[in-house]
gemmi code that builds the backbone of each chain (N, CA, C; Angstrom):
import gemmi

chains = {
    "A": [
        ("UNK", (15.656, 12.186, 9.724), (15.798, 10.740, 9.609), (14.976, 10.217, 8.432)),
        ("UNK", (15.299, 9.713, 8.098), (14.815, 8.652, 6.749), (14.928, 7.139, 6.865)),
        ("UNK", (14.372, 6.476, 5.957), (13.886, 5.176, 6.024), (14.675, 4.806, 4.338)),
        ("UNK", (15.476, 3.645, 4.763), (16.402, 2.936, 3.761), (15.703, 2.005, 3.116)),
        ("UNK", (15.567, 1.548, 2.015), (14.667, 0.031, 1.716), (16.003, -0.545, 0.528)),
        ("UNK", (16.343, -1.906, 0.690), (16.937, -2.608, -0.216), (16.513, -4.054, -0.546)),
        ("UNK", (16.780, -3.990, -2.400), (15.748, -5.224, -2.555), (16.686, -6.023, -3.164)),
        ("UNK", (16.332, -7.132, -3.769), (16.898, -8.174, -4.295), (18.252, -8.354, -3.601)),
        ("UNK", (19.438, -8.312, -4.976), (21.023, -8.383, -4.253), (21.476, -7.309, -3.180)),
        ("UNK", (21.145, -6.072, -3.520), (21.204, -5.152, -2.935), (20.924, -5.548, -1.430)),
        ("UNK", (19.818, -5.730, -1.029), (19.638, -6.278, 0.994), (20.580, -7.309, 0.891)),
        ("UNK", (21.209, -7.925, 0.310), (21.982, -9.250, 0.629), (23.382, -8.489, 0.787)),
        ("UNK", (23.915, -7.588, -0.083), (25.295, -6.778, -0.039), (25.384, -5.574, 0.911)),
        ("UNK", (24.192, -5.371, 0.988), (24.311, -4.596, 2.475), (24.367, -5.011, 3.729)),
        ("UNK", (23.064, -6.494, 3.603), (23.188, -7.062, 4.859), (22.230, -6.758, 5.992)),
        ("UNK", (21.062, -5.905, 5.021), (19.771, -5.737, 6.064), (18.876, -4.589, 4.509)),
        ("UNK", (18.108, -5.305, 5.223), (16.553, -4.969, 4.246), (15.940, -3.682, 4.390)),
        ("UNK", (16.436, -3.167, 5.609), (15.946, -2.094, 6.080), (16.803, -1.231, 7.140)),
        ("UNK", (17.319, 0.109, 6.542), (18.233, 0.804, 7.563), (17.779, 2.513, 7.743)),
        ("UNK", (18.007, 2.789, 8.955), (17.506, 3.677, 9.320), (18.922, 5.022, 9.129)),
        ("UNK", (18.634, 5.903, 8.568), (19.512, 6.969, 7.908), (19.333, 8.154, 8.555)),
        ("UNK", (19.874, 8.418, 9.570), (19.958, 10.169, 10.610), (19.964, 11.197, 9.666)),
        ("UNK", (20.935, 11.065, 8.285), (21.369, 12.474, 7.955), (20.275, 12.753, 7.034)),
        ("UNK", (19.665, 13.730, 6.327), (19.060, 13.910, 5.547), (19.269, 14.563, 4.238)),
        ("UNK", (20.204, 13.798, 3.666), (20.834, 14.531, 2.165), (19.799, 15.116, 1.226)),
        ("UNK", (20.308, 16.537, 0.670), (18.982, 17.001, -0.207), (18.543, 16.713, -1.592)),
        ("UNK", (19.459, 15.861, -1.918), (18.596, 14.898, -3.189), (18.928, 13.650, -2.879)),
        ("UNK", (18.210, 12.648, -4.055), (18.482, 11.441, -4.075), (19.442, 11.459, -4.313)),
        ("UNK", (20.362, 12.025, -5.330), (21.637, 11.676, -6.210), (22.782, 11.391, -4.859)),
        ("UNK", (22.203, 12.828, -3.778), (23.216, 12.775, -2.943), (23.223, 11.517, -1.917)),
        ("UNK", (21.972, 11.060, -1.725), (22.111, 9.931, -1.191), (22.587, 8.787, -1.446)),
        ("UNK", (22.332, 8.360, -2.417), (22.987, 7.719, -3.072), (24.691, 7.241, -3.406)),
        ("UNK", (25.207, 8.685, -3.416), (26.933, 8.591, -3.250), (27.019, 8.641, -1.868)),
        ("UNK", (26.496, 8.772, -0.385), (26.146, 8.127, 0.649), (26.321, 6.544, 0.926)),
        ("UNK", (25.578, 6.461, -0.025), (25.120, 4.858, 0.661), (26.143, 3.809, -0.286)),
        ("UNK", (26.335, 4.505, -1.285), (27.699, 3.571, -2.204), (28.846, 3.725, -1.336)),
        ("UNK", (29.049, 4.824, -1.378), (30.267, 5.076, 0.209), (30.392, 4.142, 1.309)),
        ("UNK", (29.271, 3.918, 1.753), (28.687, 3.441, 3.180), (29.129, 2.207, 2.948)),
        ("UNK", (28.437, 1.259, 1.796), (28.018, -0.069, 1.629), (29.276, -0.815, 0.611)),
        ("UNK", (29.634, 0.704, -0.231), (30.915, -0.313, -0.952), (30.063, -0.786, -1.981)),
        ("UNK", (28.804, -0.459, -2.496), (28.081, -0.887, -3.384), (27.584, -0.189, -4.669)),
        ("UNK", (27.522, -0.669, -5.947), (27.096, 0.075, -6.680), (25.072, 0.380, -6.957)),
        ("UNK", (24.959, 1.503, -7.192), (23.788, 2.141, -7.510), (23.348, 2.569, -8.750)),
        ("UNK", (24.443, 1.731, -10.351), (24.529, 2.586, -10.966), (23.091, 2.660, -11.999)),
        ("UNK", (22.567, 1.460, -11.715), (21.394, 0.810, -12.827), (20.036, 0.796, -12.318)),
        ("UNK", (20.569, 1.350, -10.318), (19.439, 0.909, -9.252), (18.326, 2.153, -9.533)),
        ("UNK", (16.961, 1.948, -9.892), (15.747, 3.172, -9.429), (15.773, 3.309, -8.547)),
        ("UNK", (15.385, 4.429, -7.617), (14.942, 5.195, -6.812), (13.401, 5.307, -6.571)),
        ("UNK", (12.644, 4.995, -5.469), (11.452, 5.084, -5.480), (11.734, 6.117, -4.038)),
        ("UNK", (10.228, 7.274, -3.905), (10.566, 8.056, -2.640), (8.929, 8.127, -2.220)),
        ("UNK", (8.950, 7.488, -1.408), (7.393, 7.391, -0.600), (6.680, 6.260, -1.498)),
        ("UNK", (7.108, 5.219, -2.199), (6.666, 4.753, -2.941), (6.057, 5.281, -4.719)),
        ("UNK", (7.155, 6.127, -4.632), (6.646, 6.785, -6.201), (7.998, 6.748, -7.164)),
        ("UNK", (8.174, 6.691, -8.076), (10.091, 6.832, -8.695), (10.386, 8.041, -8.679)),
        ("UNK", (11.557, 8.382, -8.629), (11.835, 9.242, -8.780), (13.634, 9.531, -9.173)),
        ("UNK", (13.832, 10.621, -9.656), (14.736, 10.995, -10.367), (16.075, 11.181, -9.384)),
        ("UNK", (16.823, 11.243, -10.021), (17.990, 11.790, -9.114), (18.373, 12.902, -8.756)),
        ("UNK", (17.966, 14.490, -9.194), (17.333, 15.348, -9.055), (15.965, 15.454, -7.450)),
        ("UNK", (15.207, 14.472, -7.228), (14.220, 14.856, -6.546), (14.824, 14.928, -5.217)),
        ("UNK", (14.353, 16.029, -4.518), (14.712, 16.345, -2.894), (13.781, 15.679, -1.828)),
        ("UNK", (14.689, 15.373, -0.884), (14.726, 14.470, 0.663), (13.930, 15.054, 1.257)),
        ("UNK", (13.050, 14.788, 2.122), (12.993, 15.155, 3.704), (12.407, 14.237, 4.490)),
        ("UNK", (12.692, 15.046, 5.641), (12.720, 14.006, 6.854), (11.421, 13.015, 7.110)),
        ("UNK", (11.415, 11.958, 7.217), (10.354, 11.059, 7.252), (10.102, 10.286, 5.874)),
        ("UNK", (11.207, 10.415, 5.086), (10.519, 9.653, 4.053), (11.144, 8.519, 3.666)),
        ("UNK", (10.236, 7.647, 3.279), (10.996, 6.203, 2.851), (11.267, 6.698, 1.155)),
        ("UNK", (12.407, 5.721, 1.499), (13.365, 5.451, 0.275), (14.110, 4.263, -0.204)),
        ("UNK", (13.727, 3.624, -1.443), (13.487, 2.324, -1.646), (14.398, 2.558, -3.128)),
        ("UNK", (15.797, 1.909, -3.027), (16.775, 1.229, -3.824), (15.895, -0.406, -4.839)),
        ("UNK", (15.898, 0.113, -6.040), (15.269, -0.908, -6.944), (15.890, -1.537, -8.135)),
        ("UNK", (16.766, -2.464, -7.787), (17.478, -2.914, -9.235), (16.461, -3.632, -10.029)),
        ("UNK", (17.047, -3.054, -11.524), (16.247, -3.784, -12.340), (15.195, -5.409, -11.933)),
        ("UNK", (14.081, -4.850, -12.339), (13.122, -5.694, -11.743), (13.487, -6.607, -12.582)),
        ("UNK", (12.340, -8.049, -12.300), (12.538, -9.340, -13.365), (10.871, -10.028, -12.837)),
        ("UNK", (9.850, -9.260, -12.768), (8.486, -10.094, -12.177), (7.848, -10.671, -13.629)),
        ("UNK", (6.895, -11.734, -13.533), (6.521, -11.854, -14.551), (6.937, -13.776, -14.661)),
    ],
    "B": [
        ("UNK", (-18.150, -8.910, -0.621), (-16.557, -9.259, -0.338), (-15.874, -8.293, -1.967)),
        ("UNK", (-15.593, -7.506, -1.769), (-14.458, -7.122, -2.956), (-12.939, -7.476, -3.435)),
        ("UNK", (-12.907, -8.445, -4.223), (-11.601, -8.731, -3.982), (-10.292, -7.414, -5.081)),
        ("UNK", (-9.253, -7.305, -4.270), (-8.879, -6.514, -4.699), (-8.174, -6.847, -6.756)),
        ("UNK", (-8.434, -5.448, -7.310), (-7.987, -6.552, -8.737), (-6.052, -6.652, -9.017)),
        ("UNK", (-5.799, -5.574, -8.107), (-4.566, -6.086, -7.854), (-3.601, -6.330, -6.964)),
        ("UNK", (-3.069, -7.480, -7.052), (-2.674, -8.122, -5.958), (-1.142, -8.808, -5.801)),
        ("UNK", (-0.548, -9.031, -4.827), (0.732, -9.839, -4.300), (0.343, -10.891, -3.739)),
        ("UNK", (0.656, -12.007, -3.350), (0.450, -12.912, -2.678), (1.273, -14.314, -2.457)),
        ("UNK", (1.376, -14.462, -1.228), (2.490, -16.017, -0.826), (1.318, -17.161, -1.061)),
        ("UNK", (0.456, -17.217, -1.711), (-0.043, -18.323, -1.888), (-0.114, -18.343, -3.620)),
        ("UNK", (-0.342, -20.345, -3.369), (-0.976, -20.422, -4.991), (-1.893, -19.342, -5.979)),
        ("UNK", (-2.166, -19.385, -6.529), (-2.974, -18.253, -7.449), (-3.901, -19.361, -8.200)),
        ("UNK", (-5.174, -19.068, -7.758), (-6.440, -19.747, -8.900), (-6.558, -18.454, -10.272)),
        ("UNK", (-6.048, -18.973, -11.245), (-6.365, -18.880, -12.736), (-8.081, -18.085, -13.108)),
        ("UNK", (-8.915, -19.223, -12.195), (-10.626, -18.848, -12.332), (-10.694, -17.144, -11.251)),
        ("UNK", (-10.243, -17.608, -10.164), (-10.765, -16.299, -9.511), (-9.881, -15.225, -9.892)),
        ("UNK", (-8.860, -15.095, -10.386), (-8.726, -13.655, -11.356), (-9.302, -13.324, -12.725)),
        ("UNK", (-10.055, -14.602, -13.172), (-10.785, -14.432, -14.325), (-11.822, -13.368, -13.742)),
        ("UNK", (-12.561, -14.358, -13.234), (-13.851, -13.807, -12.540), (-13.998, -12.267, -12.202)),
        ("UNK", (-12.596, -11.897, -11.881), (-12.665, -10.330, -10.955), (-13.094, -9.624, -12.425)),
        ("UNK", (-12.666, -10.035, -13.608), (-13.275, -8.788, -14.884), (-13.983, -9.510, -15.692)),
        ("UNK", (-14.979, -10.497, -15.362), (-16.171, -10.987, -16.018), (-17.267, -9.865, -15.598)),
        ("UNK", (-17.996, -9.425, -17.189), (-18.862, -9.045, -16.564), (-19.664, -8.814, -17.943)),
        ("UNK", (-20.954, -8.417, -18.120), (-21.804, -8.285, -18.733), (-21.209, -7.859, -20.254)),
        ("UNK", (-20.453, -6.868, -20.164), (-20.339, -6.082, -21.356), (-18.812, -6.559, -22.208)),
        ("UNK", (-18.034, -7.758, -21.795), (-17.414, -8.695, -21.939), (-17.713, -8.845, -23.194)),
        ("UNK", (-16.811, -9.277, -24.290), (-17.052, -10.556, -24.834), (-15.982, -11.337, -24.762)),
        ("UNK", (-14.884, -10.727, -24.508), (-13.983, -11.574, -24.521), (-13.191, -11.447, -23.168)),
        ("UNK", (-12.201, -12.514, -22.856), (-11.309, -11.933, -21.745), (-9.708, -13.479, -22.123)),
        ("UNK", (-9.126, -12.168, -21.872), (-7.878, -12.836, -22.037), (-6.994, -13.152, -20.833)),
        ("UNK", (-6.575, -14.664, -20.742), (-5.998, -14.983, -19.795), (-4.531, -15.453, -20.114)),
        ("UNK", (-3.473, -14.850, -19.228), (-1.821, -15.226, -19.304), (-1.889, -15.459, -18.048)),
        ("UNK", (-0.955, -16.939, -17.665), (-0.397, -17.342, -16.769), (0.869, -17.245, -16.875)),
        ("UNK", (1.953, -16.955, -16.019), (3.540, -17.172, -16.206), (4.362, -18.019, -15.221)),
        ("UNK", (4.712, -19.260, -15.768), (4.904, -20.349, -14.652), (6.459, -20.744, -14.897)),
        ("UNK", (6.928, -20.792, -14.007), (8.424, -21.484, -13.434), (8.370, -22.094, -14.477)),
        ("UNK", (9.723, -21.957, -15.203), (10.535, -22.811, -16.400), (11.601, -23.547, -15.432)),
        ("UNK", (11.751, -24.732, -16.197), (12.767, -25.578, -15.702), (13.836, -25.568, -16.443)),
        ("UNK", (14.176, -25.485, -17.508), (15.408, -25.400, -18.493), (15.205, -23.647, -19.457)),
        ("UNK", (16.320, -22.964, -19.114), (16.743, -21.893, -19.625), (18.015, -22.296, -20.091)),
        ("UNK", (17.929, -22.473, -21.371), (19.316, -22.165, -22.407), (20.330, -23.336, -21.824)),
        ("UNK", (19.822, -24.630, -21.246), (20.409, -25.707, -21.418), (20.932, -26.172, -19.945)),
        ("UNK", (20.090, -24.693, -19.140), (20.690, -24.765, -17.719), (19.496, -24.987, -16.784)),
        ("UNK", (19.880, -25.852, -15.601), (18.660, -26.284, -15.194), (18.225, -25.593, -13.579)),
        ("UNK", (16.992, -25.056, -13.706), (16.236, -24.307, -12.212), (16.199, -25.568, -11.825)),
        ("UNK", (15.982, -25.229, -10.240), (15.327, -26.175, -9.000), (13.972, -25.545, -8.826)),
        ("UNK", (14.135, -24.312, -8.127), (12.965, -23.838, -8.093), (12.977, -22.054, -8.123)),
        ("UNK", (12.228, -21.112, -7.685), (12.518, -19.759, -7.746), (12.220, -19.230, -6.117)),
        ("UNK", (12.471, -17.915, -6.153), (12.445, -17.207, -5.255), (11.859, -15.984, -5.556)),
        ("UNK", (10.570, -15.705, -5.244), (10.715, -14.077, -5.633), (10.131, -13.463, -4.368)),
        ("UNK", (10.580, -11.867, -4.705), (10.708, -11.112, -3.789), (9.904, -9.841, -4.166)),
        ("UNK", (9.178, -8.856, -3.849), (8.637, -7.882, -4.075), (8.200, -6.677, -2.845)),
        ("UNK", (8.605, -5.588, -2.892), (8.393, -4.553, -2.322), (6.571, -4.202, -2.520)),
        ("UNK", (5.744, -5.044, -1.688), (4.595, -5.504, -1.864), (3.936, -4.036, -2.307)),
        ("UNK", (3.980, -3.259, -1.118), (2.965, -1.954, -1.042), (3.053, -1.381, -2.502)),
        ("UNK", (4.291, -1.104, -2.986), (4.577, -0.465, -3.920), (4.177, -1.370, -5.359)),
        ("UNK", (4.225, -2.067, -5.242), (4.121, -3.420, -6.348), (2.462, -3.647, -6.496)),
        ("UNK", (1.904, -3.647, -5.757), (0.044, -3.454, -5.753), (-0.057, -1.792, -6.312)),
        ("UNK", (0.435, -0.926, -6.070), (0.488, 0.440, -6.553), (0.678, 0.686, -7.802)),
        ("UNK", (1.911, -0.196, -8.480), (2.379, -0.156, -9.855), (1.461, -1.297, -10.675)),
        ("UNK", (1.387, -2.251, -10.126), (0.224, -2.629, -10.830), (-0.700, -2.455, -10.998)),
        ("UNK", (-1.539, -1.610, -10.181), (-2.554, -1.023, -10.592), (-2.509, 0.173, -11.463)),
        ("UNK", (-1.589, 1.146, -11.893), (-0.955, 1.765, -12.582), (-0.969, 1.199, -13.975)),
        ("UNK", (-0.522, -0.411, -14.280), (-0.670, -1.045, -15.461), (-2.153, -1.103, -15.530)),
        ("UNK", (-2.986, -1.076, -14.717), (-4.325, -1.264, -14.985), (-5.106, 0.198, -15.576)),
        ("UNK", (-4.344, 1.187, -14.766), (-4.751, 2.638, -15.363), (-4.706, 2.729, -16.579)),
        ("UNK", (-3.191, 2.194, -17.393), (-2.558, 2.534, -18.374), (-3.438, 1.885, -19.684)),
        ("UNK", (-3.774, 0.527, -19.210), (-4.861, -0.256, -20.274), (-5.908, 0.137, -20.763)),
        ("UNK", (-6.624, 1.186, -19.444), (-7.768, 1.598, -19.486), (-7.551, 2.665, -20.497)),
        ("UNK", (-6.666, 3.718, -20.361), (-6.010, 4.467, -21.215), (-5.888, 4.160, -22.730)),
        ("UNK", (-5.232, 3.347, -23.281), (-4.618, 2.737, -24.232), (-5.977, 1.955, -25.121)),
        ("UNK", (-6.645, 1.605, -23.808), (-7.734, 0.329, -24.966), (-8.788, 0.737, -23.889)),
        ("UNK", (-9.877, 1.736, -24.218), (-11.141, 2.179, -23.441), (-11.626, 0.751, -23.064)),
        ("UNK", (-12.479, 0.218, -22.506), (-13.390, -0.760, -21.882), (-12.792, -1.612, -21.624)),
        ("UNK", (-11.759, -1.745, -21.474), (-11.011, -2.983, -20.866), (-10.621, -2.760, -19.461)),
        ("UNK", (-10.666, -4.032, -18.663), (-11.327, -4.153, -17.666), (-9.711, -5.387, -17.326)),
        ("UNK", (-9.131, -4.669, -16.092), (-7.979, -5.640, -15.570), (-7.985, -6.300, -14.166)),
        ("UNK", (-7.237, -7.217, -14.093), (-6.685, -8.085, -12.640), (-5.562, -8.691, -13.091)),
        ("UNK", (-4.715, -8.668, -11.581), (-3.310, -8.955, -11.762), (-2.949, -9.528, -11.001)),
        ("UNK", (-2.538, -10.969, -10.306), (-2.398, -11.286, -9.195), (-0.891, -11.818, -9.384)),
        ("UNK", (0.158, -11.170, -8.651), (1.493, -12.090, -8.630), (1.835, -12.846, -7.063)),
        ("UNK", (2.719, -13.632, -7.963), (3.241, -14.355, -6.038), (3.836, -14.581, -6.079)),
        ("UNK", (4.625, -14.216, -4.762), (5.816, -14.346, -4.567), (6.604, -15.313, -3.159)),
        ("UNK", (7.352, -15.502, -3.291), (7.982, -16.886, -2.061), (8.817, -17.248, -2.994)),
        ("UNK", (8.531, -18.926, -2.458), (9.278, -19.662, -2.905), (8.515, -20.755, -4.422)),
        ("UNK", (9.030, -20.650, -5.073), (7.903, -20.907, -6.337), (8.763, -22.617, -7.020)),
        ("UNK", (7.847, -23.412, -7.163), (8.286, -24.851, -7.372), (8.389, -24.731, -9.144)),
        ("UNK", (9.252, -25.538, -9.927), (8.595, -25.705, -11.196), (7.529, -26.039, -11.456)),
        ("UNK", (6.872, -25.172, -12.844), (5.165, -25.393, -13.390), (4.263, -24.308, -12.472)),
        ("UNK", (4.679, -24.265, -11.026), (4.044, -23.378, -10.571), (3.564, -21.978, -11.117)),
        ("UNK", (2.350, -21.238, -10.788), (1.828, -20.162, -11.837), (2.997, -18.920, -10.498)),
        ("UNK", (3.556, -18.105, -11.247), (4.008, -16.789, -10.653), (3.492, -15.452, -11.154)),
        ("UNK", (2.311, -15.669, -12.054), (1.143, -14.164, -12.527), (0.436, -14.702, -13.195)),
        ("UNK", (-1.045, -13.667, -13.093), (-1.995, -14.612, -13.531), (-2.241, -13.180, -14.241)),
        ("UNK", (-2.686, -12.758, -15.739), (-3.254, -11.626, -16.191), (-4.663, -12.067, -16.345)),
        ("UNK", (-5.883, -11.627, -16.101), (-6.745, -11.657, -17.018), (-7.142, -9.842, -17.316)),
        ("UNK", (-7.594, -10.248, -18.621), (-7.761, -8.728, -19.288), (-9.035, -9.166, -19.833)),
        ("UNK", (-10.515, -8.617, -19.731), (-12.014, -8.578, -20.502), (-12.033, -7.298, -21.099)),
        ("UNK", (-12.716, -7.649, -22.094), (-12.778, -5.975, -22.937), (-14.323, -6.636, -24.238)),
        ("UNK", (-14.789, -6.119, -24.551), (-15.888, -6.114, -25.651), (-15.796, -6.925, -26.979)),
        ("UNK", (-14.612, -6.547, -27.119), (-13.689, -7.771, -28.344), (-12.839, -8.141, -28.224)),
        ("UNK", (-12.407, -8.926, -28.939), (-11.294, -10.284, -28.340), (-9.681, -9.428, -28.706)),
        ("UNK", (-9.492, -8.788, -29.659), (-8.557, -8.191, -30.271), (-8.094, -7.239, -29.325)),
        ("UNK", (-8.552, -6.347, -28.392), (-8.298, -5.770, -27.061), (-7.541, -6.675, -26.299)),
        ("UNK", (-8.245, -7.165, -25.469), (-7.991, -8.166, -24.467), (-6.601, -8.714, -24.592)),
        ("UNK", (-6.147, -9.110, -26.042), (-5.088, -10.031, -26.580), (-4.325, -9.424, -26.075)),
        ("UNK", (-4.077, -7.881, -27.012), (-3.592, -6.567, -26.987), (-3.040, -6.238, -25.450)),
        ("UNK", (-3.967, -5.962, -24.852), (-4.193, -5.297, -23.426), (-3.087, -6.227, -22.619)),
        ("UNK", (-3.592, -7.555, -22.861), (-3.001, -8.790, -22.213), (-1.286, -9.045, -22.095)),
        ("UNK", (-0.749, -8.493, -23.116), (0.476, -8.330, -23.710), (0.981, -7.341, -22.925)),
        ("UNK", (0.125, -5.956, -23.374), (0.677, -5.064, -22.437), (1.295, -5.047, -21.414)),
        ("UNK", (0.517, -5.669, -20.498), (0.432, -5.740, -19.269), (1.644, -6.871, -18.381)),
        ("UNK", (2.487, -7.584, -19.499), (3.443, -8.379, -19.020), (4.465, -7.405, -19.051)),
        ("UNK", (4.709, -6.964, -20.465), (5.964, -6.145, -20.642), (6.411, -5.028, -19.555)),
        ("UNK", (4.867, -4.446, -19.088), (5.045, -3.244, -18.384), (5.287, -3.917, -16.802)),
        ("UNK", (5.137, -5.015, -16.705), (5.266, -6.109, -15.170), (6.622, -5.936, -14.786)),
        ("UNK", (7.297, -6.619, -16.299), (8.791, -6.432, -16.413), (9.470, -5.215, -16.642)),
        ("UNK", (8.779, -4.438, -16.322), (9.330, -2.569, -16.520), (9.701, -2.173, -15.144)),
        ("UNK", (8.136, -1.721, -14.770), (8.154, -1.186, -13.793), (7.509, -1.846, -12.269)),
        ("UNK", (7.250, -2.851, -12.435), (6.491, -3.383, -10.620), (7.846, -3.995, -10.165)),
        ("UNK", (8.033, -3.613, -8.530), (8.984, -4.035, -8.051), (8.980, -5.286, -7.434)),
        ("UNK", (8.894, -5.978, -8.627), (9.317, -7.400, -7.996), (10.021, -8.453, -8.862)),
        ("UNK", (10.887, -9.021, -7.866), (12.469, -9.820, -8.467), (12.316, -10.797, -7.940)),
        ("UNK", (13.251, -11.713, -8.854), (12.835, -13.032, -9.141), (15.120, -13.552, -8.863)),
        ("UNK", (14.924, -14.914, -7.624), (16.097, -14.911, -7.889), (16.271, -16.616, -8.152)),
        ("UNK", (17.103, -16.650, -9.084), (17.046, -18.140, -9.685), (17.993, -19.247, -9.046)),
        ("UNK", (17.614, -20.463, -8.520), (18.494, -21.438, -7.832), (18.833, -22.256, -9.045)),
        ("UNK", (19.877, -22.142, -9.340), (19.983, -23.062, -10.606), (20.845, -24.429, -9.968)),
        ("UNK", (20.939, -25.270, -10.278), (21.440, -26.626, -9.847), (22.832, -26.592, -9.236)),
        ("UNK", (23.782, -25.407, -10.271), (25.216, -25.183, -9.585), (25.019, -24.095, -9.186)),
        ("UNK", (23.760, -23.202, -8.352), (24.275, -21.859, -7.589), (23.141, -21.097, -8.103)),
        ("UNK", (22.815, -19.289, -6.720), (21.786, -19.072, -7.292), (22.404, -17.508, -7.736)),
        ("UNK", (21.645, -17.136, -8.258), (21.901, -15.500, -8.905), (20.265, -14.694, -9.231)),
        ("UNK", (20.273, -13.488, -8.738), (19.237, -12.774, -9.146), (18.957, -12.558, -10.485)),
        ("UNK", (17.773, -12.317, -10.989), (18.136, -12.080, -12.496), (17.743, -11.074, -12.640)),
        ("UNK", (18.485, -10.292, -13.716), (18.683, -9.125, -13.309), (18.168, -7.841, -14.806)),
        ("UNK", (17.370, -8.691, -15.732), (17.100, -7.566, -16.836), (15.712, -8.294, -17.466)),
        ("UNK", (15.202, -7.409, -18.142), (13.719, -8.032, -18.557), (13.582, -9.046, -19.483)),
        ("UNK", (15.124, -9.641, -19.963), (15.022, -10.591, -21.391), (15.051, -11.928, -20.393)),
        ("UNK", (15.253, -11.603, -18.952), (16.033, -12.820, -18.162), (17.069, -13.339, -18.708)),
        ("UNK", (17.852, -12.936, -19.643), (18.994, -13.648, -19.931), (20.504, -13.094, -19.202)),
        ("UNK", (20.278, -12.634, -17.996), (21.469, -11.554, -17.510), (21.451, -11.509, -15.829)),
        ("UNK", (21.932, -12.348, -15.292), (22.143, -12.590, -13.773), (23.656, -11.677, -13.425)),
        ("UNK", (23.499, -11.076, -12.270), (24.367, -9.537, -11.779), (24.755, -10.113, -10.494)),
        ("UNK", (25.763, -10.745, -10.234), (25.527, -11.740, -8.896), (26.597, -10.370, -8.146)),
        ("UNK", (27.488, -9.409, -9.163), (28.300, -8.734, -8.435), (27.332, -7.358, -8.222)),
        ("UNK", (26.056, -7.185, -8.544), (25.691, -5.863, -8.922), (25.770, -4.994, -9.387)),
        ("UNK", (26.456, -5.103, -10.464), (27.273, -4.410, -11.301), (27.141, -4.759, -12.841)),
        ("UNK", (25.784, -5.056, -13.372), (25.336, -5.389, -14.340), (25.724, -4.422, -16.136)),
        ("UNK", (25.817, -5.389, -16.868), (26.039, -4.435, -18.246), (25.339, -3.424, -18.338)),
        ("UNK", (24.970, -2.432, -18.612), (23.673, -1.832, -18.933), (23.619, -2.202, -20.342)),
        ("UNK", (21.893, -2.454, -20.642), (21.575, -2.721, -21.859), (20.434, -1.859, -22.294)),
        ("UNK", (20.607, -1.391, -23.359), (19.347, -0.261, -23.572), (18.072, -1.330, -24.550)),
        ("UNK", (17.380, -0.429, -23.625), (15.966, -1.367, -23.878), (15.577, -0.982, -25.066)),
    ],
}
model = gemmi.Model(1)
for chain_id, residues in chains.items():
    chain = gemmi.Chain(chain_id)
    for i, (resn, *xyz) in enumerate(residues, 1):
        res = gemmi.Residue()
        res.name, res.seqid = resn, gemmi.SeqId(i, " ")
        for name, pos in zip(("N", "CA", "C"), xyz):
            atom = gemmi.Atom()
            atom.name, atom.element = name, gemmi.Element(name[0])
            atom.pos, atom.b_iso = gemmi.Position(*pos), 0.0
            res.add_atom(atom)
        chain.add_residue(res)
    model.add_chain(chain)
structure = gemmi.Structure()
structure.add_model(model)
structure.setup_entities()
């Protein structure tokens, strides 16, 4: 199980800020064509953060970890 | 009391007490940026803002910009306080101060430290404009993605 995080438009087009994910795909990349699947949404510009760190699309899953969808920021 | 030097927060932001966090003896200078709610962008008019930030991670990356300064310009000395809610026009939404030994650092450092805000800390800003609101969605702010499905633009 894993921990979903969506920010800005993204929680609004999904429709929750926070979703809880049973399967445990072994990269991000794969999660990702997951959750575009799932949501009908694109990921194409979105970072990837995994435990709070970025990470690549390349980097591998496991169970217990949060995972946080980040479209281009705008702070400042 | 230690206050932390970097920070998120749903309240106002005092200007003085993020000064204060990098006053210190070996100072001479310290540079202060505020970044406050604009009311007219390109002829179009805000009400007010919204921002949003993935807090934990966003105190993490900003302190990261604070690593990076230290890196880049030895003795310089950072605090970062952003906030996020609901933000009125004029209101402050980041406060930089940067102290360092000479003033030419600090300036430097000070600069830094916006660009890299708008890089990498996760926090978004979504704009109510008078006819409708849209996230904004790239670091020039000139590019709202209301479908998510934004141009890509190389930085």
């Amino acid at each position: 199980m894993i921990r979903l995080l969506f920010f800005a438009h993204l929680g609004e087009q999904v429709g929750e800020r926070e979703v809880t994910w049973l399967h445990v795909p072994e990269t991000v990349k794969k999660l990702k064509d997951e959750v575009e699947e799932r949501y009908g949404v694109s990921l194409g510009r979105v970072m990837t953060a995994v435990n709070e760190e970025y990470a690549c699309d390349e980097a591998p899953l496991h169970e217990g970890d949060t995972v946080a969808f980040i479209p281009p920021v705008s702070g400042g | 009391m230690t206050e932390p030097l970097f920070a998120i927060t749903d309240r106002p932001i005092s200007v003085e007490d993020v000064m204060k966090k990098v006053m210190r003896p070996e100072a001479g200078a310290v540079a202060v940026f505020a970044g406050t709610v604009r009311e007219w962008t390109n002829g179009k008019r805000t009400l007010f803002l919204q921002y949003e930030a993935y807090v934990s991670m966003a105190e993490k990356m900003l302190a990261q910009v604070g690593a990076e300064i230290v890196e880049k310009w030895p003795g310089a000395k950072t605090a970062i306080t952003h906030r996020i809610g609901k933000l009125e026009i004029g209101d402050i939404a980041v406060v930089i101060a940067v102290s360092s030994p000479h003033r030419a650092e600090a300036y430097e450092a000070n600069r830094y430290a916006i660009e890299r805000i708008k890089q990498i800390v996760p926090i978004w800003k979504k704009e109510q404009w008078e006819d409708g609101s849209a996230w904004v969605g790239d670091q020039l702010e000139t590019t709202a993605y209301p479908s998510g499905k934004p141009e890509v633009k190389e930085g």
